[in-house]
N, C-alpha and C positions, 0 to 999 in steps of 0.2 A: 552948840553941837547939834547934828543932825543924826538920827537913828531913822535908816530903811527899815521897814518890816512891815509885816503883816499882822493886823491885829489882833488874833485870834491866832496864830500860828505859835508851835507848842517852843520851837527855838527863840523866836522874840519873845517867848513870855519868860523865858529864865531873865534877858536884859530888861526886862519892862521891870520884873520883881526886885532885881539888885538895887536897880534906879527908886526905886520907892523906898526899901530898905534903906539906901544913904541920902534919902532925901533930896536928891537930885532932877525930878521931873520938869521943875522950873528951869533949868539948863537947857534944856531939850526940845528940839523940833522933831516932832515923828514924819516921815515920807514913807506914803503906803506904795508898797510894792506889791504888785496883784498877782499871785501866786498862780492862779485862776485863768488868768491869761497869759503865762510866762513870762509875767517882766524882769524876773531874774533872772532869764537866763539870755535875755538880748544881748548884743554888741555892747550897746550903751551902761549898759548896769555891769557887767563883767568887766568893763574898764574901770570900774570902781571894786570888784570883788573877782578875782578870777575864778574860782568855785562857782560863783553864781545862787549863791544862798544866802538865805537870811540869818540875824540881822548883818547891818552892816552900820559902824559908827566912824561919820566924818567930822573932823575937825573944822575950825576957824580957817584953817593953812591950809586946809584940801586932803591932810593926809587921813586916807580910811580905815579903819582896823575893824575885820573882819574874826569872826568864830567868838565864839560866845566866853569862852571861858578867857579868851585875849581880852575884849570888853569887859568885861566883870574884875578883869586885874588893873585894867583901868581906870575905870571908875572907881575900885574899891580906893586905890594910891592918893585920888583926887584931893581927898582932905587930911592927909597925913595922917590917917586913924583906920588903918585898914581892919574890918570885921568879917569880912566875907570871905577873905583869905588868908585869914589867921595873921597872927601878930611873931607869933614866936618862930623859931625853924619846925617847932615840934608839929604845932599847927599847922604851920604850911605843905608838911611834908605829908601826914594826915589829910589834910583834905583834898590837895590835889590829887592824893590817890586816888580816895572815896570818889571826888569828881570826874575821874578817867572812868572806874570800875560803873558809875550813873552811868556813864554816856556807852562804855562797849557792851556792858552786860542788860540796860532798858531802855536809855533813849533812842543811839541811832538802830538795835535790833526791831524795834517798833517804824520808824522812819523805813526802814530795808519792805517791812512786812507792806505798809501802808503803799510805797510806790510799786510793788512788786506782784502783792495778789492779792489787792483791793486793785478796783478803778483809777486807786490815785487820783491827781490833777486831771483824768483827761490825757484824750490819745492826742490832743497837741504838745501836751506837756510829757506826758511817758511815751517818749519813741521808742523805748525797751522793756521789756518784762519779764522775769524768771520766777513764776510764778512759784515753784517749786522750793528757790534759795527763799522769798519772800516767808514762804510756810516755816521751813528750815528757822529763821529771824525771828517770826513770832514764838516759837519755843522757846529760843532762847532768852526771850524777852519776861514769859511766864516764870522764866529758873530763875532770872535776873530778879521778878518779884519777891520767888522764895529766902534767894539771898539776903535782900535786905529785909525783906522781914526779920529773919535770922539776927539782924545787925540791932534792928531797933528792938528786940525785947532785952537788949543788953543795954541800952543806954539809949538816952530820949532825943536826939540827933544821930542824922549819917556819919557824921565824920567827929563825935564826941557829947559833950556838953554844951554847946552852942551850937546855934543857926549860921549854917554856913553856903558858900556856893555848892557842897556836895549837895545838902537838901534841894535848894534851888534845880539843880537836876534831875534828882529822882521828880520833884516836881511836876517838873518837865513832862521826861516821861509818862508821868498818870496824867498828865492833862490829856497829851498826844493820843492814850491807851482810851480814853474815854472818847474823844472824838474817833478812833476809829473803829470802838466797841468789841475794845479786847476786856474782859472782865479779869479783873481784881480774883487769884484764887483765893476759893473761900476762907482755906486755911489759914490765910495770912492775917492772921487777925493786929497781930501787933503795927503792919504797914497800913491795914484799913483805919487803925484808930490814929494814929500818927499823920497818915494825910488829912482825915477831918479837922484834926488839929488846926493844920498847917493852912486848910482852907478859912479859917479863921483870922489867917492874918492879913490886917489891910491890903498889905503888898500883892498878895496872891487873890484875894478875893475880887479886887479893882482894879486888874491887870488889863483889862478888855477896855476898861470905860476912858482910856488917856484920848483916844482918836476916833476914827472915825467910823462909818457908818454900818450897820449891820448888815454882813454878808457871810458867804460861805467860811462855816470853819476853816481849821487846819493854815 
């Protein structure tokens, strides 16, 4: 299998973590797509992803599957022992939430902010900018950390008693939140000790080290 991305980028780092988690890196060829210079958003790379973002997982046959949480249910299927997306309906049904309420309430609100009213990529890469909706995103992104904080002084995972793709998101999230130096509110003490945690685990800690060379975050 082949996985596009970028290696510091905060969306390949949720599939980089699953893949470590199922023990699947040996499967895997990485192709750096250079965020930096738009190569996802060329002709050539969009015929493999029509959104034009990262990651993107090609198959043996050519066929691509693209968005993270599609990858991650694939992978997770691979060895007939799904952990990442729960086993049962109750599970599944749990953490796909959790995993939606990561991605609209911290991940892509943080993503909005960073292209929007930061610099972003660069005026090659951001033709647009609303700096305004961008601010607007960041807010919401700070309530998104209230919430789960909220979530984790009740129980030691996003979406339960296990490590699942919802954590993997919030992940996310605080990865992207630190590369673009949105700070952690203070109060959130339950989400600050939970990501230290979570920084601990091989998956997440050696997420950068699968490829190649050192360059611009994000």
């Amino acid at each position: 299998m082949k996985i596009y991305d970028w290696h510091t980028g905060p969306y390949p780092a949720r599939v980089r973590i699953a893949l470590a988690e199922k023990n699947l890196r040996p499967r895997v060829r990485f192709v750096s797509i250079d965020l930096w210079k738009g190569e996802h958003k060329t002709p050539e790379f969009r015929a493999k992803n029509y959104s034009g973002t990262l990651p993107v997982l090609e198959l043996d046959d050519g066929t691509c599957i693209a968005e993270c949480t599609a990858i991650t249910e694939y992978l997770d299927a691979l060895d007939g022992a799904p952990t990442l997306t729960g086993g049962t309906p109750r599970e599944k049904g749990l953490i796909h939430m959790m995993n939606k309420r990561a991605e609209l309430e911290l991940l892509d609100p943080i993503s909005v902010y960073f292209h929007h009213a930061t610099p972003g990529l660069g005026p090659k890469v951001e033709v647009y900018q609303n700096a305004e909706w961008g601010l607007r995103e960041r807010d919401k992104a700070l309530r998104g950390m209230h919430y789960f904080n909220g979530i984790l002084t009740r129980q030691p995972f996003v979406a339960g008693v296990t490590f699942s793709m919802a954590d993997i998101t919030v992940i996310g999230g605080l990865i992207f939140a630190g590369l673009v130096g949105l700070a952690m509110p203070a109060d959130c003490d339950a989400l600050q000790a939970w990501y230290a945690e979570m920084q601990k685990r091989p998956s997440v800690r050696d997420r950068v080290t699968m490829s190649d060379p050192g360059a611009p975050s994000i």
